[in-house]
C-alpha positions as CSV (number, residue, x, y, z in Angstrom):
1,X,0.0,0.0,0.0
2,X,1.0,3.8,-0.3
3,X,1.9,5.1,2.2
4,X,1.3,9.1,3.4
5,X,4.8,9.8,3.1
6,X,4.6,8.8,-0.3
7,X,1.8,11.0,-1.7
8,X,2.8,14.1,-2.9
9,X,0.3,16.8,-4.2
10,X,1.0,20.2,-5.9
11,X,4.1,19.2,-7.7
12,X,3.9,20.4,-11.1
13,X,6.3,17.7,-13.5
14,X,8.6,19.9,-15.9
15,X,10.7,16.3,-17.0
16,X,10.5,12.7,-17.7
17,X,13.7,11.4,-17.3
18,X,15.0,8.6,-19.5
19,X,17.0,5.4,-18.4
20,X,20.6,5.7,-18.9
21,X,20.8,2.4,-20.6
22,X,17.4,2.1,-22.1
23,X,16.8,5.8,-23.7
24,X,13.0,4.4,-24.7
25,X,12.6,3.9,-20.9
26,X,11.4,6.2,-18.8
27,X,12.7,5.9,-15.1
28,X,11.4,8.9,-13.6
29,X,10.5,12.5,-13.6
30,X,11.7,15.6,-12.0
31,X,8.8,18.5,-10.7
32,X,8.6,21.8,-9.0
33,X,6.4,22.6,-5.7
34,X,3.6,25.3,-6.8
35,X,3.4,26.4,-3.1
36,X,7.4,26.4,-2.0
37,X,11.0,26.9,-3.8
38,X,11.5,23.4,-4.0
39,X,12.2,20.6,-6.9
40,X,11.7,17.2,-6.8
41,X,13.6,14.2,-8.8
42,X,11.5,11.1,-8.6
43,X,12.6,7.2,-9.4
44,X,10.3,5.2,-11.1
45,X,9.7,1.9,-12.2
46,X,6.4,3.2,-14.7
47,X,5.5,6.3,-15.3
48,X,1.7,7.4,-15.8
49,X,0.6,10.3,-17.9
50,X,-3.0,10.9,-17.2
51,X,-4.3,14.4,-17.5
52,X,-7.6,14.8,-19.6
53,X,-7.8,17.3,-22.2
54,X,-6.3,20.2,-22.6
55,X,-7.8,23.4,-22.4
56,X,-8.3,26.3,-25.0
57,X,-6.5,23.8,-28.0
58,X,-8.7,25.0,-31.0
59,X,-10.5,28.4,-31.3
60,X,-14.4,28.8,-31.4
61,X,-15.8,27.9,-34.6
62,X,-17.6,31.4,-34.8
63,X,-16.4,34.4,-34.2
64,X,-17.7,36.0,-30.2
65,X,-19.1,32.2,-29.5
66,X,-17.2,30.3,-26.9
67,X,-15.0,33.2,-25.8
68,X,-14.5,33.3,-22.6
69,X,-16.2,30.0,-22.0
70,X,-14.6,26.9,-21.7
71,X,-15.3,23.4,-21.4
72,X,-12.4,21.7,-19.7
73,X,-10.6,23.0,-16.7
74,X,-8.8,26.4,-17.8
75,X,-5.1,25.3,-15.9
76,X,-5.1,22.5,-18.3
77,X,-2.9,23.1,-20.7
78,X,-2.1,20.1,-22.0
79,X,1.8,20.7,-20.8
80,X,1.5,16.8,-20.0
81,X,1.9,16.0,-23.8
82,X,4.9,18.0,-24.2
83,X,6.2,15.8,-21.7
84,X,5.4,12.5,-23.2
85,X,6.8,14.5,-27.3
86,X,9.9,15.5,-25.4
87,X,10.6,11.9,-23.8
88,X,10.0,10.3,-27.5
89,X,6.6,9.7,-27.6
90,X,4.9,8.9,-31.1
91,X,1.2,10.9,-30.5
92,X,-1.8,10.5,-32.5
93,X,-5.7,11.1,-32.2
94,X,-5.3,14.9,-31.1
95,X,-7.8,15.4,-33.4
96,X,-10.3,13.1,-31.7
97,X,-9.9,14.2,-27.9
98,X,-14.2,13.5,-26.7
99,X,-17.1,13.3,-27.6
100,X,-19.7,14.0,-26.1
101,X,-23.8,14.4,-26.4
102,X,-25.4,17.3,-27.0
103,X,-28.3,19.2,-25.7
104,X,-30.1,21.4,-27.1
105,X,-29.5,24.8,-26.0
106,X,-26.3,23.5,-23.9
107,X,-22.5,24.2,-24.4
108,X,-19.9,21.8,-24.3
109,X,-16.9,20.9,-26.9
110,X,-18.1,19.5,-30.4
111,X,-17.7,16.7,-31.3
């Protein structure tokens, strides 16, 4: 089980870092604390990218509509795919990212 003293929460990652011997292997990931001056290196055996969409990608279809609105959470910038393109990732479907149903007279991405 995890313990406590291994949970840590508001560390934003910057880096996957890549194994020495393996370079398609990732065997970590170093982060910054958003609340104090400190960074954090972090061994791992796997390494799980998991952050939803990304906010604010593609513009409103018409011009005035959708501004200032948004659908997915607005500090979402989709900075965890830069990690996973930096580290050597091969991406696809960024032009797929949801769908989900409509209804009438509601706003939400289309799709």
């Amino acid at each position: 089980a995890v313990g406590e003293q291994n949970v840590y929460e508001r560390i934003f990652m910057s880096h996957l870092l890549t194994d020495a011997k393996d370079p398609k292997r990732i065997a970590g990931a170093i982060g910054f604390s958003v609340r104090e001056p400190k960074i954090y290196v972090f061994k791992a055996k796997a390494v799980i990218c998991a952050a939803g969409g990304a906010a604010g990608v593609f513009r409103p279809h018409s011009v005035g509509e959708g501004l200032g609105r948004i659908w997915y959470a607005p500090w979402n910038t989709g900075s965890v795919y830069k990690l996973m393109i930096q580290a050597g990732a091969q991406m696809s479907q960024f032009e797929h990212r949801l769908v989900v149903a409509r209804l009438k007279d509601g706003y939400g991405p289309v799709g």
